[in-house]
C-alpha positions as semicolon CSV with decimal commas, in nm:
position;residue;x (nm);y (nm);z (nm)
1;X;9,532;12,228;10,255
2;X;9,323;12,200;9,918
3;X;8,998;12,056;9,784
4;X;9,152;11,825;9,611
5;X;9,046;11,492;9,756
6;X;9,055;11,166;9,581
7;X;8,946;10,850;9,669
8;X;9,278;10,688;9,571
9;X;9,572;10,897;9,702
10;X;9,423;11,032;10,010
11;X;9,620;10,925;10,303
12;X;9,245;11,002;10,549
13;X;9,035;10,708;10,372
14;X;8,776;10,818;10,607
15;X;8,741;11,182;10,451
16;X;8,829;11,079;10,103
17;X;8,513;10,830;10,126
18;X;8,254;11,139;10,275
19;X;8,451;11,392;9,954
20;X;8,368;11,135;9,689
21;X;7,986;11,084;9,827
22;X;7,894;11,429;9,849
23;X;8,026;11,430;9,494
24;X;7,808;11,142;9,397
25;X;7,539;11,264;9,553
26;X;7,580;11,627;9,366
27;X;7,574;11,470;9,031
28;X;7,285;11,272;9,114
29;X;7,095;11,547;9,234
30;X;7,210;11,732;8,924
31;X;7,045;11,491;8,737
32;X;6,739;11,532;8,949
33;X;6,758;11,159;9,075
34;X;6,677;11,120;9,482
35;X;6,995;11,276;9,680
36;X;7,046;11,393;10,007
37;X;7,257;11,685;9,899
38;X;7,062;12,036;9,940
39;X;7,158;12,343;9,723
40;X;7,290;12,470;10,068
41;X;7,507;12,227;10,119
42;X;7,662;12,281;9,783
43;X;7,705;12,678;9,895
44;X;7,898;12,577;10,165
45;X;8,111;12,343;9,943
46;X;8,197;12,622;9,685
47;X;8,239;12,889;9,948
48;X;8,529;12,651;10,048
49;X;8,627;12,552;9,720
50;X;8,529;12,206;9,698
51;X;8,646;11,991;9,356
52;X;8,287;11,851;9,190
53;X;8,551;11,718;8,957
54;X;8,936;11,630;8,940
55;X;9,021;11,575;8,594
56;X;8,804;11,927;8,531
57;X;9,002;12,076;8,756
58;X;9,351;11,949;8,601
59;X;9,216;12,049;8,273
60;X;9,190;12,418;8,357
61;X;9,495;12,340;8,534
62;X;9,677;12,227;8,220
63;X;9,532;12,523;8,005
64;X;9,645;12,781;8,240
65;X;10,007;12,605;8,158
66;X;9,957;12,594;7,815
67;X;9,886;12,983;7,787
68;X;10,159;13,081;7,996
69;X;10,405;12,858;7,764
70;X;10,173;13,058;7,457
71;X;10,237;13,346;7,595
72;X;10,609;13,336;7,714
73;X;10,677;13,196;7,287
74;X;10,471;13,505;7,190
75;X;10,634;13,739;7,396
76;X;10,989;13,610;7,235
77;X;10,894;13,558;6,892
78;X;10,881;14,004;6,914
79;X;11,281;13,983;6,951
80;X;11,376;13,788;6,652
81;X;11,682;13,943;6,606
82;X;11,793;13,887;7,004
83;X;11,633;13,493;7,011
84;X;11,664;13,281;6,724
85;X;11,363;13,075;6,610
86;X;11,590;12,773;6,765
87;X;11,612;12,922;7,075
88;X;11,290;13,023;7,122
89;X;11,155;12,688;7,020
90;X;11,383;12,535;7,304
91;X;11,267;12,772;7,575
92;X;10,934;12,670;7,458
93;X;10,956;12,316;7,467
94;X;11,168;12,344;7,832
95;X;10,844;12,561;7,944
96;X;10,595;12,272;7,816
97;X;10,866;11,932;7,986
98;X;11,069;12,116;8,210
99;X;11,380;11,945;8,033
């Protein structure tokens, strides 16, 4: 399983409603509005790894892509002489659309 619960795509409606209220009711109690959530509650959510947000979570998601791609065109832009700048520009761009 993962934490990744959202409202729209979740096949348990049921749990998908209770994931997005404890996440309203985090950010509302961030913001030091009236909440029912408890600091302890949020404990137990991290220790499981629950998602505050989704698109934050893609984000570092996307940037962990993005430096291995950064990486991987680093790594063969040492070997000029073995990958030609066209090459290594195509392995790139397969690494960043998987075409």
């Amino acid at each position: 399983g993962h934490c990744l619960v959202s409202i729209r795509s979740s096949s348990n409606k049921r749990l998908a409603r209770w994931v997005s209220r404890q996440r309203q009711q985090y950010w509302e109690m961030k913001e030091g509005k009236s909440s029912i959530m408890i600091a302890e509650r949020v404990d137990i959510l991290n220790s499981l790894g629950f998602v505050w947000r989704l698109h934050q979570n893609y984000w570092h998601e996307m940037l962990d892509e993005f430096k291995g791609i950064q990486r991987e065109a680093w790594r063969l832009s040492r070997f000029p002489k073995i990958c030609s700048k066209p090459t290594t520009f195509r392995l790139v761009q397969i690494a960043k659309t998987g075409i």
